[in-house]
MDTraj code that builds the backbone (N, CA, C; nanometers):
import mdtraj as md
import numpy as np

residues = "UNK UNK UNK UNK UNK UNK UNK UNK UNK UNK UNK UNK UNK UNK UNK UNK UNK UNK UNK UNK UNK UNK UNK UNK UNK UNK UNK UNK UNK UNK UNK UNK UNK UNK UNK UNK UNK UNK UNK UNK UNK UNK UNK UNK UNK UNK UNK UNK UNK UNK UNK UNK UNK UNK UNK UNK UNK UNK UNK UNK UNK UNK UNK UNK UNK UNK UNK UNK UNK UNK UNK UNK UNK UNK UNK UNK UNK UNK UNK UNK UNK UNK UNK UNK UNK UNK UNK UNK UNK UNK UNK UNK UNK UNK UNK UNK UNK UNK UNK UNK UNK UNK UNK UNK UNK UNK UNK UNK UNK UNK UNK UNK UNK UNK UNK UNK UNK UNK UNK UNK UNK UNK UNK UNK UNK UNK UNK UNK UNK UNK UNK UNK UNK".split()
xyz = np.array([
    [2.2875, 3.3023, 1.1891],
    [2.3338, 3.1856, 1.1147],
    [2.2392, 3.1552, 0.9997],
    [2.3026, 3.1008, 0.8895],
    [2.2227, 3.0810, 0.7589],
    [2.1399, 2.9016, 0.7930],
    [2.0100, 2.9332, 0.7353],
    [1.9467, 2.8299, 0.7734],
    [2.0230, 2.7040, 0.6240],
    [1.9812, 2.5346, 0.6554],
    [2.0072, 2.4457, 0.5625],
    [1.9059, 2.3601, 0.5155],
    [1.9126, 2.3504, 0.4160],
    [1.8146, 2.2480, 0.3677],
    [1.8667, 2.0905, 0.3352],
    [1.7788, 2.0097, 0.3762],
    [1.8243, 1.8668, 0.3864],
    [1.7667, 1.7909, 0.3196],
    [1.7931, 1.7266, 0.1820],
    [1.7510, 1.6072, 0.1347],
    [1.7603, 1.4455, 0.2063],
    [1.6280, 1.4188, 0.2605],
    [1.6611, 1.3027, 0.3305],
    [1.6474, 1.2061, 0.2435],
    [1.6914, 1.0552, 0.2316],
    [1.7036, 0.9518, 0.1426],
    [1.7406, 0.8320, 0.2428],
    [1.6068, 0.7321, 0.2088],
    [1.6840, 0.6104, 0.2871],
    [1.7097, 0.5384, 0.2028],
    [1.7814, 0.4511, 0.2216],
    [1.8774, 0.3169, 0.1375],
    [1.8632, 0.2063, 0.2185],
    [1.8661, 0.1173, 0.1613],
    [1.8534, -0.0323, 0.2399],
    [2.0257, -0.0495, 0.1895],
    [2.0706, -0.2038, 0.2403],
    [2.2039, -0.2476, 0.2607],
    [2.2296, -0.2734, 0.1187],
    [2.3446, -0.2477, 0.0263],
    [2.3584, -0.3097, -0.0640],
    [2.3119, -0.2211, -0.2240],
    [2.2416, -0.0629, -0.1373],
    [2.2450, 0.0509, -0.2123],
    [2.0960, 0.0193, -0.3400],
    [2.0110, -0.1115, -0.2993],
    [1.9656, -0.1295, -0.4484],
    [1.8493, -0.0050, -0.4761],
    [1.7948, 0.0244, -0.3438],
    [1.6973, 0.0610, -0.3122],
    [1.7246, 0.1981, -0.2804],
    [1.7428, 0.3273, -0.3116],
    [1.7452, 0.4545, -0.2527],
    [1.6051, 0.5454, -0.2878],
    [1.5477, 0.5868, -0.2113],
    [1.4058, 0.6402, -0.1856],
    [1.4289, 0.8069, -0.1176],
    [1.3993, 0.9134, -0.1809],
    [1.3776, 1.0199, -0.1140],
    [1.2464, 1.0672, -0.0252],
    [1.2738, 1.0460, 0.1041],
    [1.1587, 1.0717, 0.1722],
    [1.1406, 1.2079, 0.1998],
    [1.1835, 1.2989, 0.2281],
    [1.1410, 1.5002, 0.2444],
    [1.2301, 1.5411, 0.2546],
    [1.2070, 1.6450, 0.2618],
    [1.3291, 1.7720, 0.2488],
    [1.3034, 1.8094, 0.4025],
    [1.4315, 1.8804, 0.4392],
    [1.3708, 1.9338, 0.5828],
    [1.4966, 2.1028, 0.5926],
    [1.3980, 2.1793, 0.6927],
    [1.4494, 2.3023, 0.6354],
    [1.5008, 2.3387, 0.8161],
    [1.6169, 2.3475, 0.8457],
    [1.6882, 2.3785, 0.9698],
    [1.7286, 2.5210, 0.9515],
    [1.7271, 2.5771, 1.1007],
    [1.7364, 2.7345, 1.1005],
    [1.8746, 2.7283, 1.1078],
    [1.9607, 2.6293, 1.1441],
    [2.1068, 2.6515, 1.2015],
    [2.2153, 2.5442, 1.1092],
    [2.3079, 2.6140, 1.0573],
    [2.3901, 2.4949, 0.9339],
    [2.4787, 2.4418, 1.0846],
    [2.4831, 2.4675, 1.1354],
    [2.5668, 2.3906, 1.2384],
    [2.4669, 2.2951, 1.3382],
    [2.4761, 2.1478, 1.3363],
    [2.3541, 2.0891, 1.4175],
    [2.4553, 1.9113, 1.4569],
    [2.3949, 1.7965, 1.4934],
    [2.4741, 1.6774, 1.5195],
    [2.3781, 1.6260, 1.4776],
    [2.4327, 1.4818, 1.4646],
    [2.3760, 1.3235, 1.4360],
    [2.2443, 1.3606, 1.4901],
    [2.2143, 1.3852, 1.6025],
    [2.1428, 1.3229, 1.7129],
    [1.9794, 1.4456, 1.6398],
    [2.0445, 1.5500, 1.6070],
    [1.9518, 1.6511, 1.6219],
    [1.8995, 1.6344, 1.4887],
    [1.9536, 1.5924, 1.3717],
    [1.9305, 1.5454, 1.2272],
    [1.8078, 1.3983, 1.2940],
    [1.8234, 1.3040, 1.3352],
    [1.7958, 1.2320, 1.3606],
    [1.6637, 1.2414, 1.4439],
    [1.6624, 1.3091, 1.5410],
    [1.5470, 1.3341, 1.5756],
    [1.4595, 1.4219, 1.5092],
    [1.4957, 1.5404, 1.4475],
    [1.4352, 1.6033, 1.3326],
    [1.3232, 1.5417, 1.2367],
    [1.4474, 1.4478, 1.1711],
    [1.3383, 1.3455, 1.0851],
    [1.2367, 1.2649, 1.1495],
    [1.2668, 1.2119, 1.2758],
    [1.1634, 1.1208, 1.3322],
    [1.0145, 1.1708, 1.3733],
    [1.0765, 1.3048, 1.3877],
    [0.9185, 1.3791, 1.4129],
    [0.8775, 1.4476, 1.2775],
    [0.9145, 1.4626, 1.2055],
    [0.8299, 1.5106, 1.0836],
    [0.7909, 1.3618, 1.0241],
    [0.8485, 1.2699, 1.0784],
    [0.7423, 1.1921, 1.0042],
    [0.6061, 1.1135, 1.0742],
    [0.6758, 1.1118, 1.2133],
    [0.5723, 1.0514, 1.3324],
    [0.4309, 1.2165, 1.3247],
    [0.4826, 1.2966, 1.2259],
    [0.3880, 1.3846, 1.2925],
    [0.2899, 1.4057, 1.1279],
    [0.3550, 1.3222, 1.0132],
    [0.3405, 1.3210, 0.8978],
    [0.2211, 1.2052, 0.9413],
    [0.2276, 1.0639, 1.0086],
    [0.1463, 0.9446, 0.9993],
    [0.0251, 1.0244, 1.1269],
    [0.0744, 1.0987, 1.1843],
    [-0.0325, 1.1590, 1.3143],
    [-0.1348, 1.1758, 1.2526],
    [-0.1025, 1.2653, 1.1272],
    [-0.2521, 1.3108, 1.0717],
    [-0.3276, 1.2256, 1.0215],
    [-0.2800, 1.1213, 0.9271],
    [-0.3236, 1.0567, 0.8492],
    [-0.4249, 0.8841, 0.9205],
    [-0.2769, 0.8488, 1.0197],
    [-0.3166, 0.7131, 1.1100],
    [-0.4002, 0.6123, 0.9987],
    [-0.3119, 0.5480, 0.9168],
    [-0.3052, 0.4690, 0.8524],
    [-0.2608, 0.3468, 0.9170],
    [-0.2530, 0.2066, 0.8776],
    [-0.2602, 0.1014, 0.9640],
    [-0.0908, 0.1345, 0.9189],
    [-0.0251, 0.1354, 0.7970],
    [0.0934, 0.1691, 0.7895],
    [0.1887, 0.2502, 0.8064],
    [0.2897, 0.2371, 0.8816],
    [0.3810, 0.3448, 0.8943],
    [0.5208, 0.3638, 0.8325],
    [0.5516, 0.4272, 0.7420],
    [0.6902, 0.4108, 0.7149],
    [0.7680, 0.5284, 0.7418],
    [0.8452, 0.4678, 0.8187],
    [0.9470, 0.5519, 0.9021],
    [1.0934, 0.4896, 0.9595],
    [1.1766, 0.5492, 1.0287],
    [1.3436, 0.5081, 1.0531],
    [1.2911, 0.3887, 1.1369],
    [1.2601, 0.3927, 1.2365],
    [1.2641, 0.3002, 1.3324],
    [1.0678, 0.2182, 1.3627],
    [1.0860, 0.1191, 1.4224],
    [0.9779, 0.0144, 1.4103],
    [0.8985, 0.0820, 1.5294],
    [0.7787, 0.1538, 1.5271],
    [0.7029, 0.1671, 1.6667],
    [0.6757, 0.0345, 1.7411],
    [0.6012, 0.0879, 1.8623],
    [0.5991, -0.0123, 1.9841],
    [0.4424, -0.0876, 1.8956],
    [0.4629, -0.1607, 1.9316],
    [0.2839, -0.2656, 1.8776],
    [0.2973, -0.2576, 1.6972],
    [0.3834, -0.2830, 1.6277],
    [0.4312, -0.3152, 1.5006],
    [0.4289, -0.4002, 1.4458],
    [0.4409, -0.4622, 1.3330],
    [0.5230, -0.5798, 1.2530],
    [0.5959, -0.5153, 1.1157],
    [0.7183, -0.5785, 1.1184],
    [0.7922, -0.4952, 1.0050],
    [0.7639, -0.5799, 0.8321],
    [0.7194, -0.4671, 0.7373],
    [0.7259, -0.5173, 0.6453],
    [0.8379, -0.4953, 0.5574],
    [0.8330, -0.4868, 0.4401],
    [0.9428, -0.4718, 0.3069],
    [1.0366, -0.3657, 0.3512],
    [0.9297, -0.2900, 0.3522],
    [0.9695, -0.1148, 0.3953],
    [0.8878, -0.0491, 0.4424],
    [0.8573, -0.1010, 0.5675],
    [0.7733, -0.0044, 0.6577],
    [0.7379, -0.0937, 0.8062],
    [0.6121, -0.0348, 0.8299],
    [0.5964, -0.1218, 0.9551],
    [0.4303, -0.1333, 0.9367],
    [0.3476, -0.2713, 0.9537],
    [0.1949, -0.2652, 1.0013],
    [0.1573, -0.2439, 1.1515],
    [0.0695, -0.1466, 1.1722],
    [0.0673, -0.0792, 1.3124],
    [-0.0970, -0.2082, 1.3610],
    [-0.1200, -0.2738, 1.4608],
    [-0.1829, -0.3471, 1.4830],
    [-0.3342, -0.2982, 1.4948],
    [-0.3133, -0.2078, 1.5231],
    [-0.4718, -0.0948, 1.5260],
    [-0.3902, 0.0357, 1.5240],
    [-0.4042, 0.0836, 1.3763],
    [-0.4057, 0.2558, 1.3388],
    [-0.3645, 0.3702, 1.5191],
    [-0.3222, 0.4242, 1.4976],
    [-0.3406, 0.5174, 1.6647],
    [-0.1844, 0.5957, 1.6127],
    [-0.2303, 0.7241, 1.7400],
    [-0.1499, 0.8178, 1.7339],
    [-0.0009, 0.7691, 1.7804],
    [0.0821, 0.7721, 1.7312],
    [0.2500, 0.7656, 1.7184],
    [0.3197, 0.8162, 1.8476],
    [0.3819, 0.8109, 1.9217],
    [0.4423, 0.8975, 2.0229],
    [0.5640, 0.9578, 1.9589],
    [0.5775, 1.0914, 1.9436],
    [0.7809, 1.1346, 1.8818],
    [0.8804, 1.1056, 1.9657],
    [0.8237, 1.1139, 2.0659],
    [0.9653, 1.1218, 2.1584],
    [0.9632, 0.9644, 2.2199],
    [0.9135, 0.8858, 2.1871],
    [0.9187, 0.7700, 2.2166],
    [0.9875, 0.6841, 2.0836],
    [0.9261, 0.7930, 1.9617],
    [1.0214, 0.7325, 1.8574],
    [1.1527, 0.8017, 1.8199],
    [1.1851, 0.8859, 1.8745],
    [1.3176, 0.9428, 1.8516],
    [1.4066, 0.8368, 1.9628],
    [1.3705, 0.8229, 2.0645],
    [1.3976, 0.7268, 2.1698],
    [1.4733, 0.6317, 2.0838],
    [1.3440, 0.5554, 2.0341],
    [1.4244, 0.4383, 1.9700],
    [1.5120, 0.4332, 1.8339],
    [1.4888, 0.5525, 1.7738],
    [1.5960, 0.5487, 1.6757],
    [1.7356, 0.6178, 1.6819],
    [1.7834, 0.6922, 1.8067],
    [1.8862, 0.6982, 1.8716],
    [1.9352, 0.6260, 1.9228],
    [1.8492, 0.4990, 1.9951],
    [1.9077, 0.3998, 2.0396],
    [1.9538, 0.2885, 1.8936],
    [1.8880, 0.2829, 1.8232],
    [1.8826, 0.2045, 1.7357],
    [2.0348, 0.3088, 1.6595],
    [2.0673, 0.3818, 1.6290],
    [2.1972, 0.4467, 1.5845],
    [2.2898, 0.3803, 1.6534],
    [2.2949, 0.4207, 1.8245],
    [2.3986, 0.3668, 1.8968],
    [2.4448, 0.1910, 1.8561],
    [2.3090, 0.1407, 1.8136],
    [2.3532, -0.0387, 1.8058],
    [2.3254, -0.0945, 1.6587],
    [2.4108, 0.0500, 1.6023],
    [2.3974, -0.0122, 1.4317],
    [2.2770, -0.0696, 1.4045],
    [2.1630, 0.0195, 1.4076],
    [2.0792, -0.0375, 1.3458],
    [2.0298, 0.0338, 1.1893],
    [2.1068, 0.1796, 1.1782],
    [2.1373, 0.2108, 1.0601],
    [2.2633, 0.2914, 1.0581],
    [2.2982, 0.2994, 0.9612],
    [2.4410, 0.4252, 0.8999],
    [2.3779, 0.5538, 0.8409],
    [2.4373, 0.6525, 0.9052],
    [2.3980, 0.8075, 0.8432],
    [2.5195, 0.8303, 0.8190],
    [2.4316, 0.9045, 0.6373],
    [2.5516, 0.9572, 0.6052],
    [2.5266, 1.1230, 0.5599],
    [2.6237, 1.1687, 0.5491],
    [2.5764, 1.2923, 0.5369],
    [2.6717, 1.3294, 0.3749],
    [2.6332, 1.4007, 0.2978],
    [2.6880, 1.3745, 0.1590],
    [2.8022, 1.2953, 0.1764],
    [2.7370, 1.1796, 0.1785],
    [2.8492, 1.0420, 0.1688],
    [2.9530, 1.0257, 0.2386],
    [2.9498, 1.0733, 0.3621],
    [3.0671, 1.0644, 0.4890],
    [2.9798, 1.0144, 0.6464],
    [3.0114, 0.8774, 0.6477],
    [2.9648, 0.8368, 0.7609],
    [3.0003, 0.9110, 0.8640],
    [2.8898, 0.9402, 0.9354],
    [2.8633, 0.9779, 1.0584],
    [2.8682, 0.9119, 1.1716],
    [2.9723, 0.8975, 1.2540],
    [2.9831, 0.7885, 1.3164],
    [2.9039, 0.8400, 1.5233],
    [2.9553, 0.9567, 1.5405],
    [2.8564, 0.9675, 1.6589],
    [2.7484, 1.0660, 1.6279],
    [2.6864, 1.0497, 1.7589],
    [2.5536, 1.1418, 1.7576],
    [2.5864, 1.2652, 1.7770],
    [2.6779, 1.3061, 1.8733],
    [2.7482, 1.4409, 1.9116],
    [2.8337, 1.5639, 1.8715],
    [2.8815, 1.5010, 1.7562],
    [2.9905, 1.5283, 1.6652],
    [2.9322, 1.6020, 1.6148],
    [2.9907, 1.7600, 1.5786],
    [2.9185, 1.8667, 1.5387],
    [2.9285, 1.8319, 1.3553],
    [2.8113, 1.8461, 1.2402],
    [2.8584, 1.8566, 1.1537],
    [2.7772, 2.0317, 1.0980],
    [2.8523, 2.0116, 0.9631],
    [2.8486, 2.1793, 0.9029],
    [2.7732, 2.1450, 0.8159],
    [2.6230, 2.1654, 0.7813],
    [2.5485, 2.2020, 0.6574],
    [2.5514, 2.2914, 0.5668],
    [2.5671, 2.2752, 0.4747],
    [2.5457, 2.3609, 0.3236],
    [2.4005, 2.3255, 0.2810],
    [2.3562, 2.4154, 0.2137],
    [2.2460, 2.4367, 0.1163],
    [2.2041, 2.2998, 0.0614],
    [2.0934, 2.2430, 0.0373],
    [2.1070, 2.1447, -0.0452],
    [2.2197, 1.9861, 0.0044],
    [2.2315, 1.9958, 0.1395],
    [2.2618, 1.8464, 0.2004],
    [2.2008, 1.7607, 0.1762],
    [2.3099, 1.6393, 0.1248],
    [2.2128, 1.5201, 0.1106],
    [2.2499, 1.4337, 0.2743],
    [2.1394, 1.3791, 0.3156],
    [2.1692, 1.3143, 0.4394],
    [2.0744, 1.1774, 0.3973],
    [2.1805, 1.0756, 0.3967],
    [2.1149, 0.9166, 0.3804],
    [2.1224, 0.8803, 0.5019],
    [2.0258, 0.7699, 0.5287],
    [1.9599, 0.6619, 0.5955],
    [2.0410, 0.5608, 0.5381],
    [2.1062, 0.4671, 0.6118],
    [2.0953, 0.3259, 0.5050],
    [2.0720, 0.2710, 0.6268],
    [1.9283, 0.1736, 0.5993],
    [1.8727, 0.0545, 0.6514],
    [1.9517, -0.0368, 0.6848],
    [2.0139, -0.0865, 0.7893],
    [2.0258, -0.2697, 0.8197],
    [1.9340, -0.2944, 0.8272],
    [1.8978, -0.4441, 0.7246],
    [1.8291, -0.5555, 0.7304],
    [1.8460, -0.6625, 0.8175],
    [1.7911, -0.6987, 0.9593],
    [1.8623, -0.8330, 1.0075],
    [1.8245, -0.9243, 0.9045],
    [1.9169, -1.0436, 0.9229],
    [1.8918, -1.2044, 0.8597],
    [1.7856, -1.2565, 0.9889],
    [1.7185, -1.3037, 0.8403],
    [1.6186, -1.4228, 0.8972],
    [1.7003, -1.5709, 0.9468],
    [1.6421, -1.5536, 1.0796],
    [1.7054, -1.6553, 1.1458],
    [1.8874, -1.6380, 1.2104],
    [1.8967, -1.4904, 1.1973],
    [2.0160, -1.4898, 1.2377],
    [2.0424, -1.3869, 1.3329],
])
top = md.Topology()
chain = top.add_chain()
for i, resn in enumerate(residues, 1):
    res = top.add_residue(resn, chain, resSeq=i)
    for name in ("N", "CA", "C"):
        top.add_atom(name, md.element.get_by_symbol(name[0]), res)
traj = md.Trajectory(xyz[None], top)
């Protein structure tokens, strides 16, 4: 099978904001939600591993956090868990906590086989909760 390359991009609600965060290079054009999704969570939990900066910006909020603009402050710097953050951003898929899209066709389950081409764009778009709501 021909391998795919993936332009990842997150978006917040309302499109103002679109940000390209990495490219990611899959051996298999045939893959799901779930496996895109966890993909990214560890190249980036494994991107802040090295570095352990008090900041993290990534899909989902680690455990001992506070969320900023666009990212998260980690309370004391420390190593990331992946599979604790793929955890939560699968769960966080299941309860709309963002929309994937894959060249602009929502992705609605995790399971659902999709077909990569060369040069996929795969968005993030952020929900923002309301303050106070």
């Amino acid at each position: 099978m021909a391998a795919a390359t993936l332009s990842i991009y997150d978006e917040f609600i309302g499109g103002a904001q679109r940000e390209q965060r990495f490219t990611l290079r899959l051996a298999s054009e045939r893959v799901s939600a779930r496996e895109i999704i966890e993909r990214r969570v560890r190249e980036e939990v494994a991107a802040y591993n090295q570095n352990r900066s008090e900041h993290f910006y990534g899909l989902v909020q680690p455990a001992d956090a506070e969320r900023l603009l666009n990212g998260y402050r980690l309370k004391k710097p420390h190593a990331i868990d992946a599979d604790d953050q793929s955890k939560r951003a699968i769960e966080a898929f299941g309860h709309n906590g963002f929309l994937l899209l894959v060249n602009d066709l929502q992705i609605e389950s995790l399971d659902d086989p999709i077909v990569l081409r060369d040069h996929t764009e795969v968005t993030f778009i952020k929900l923002v909760p309301l303050v106070g709501g």
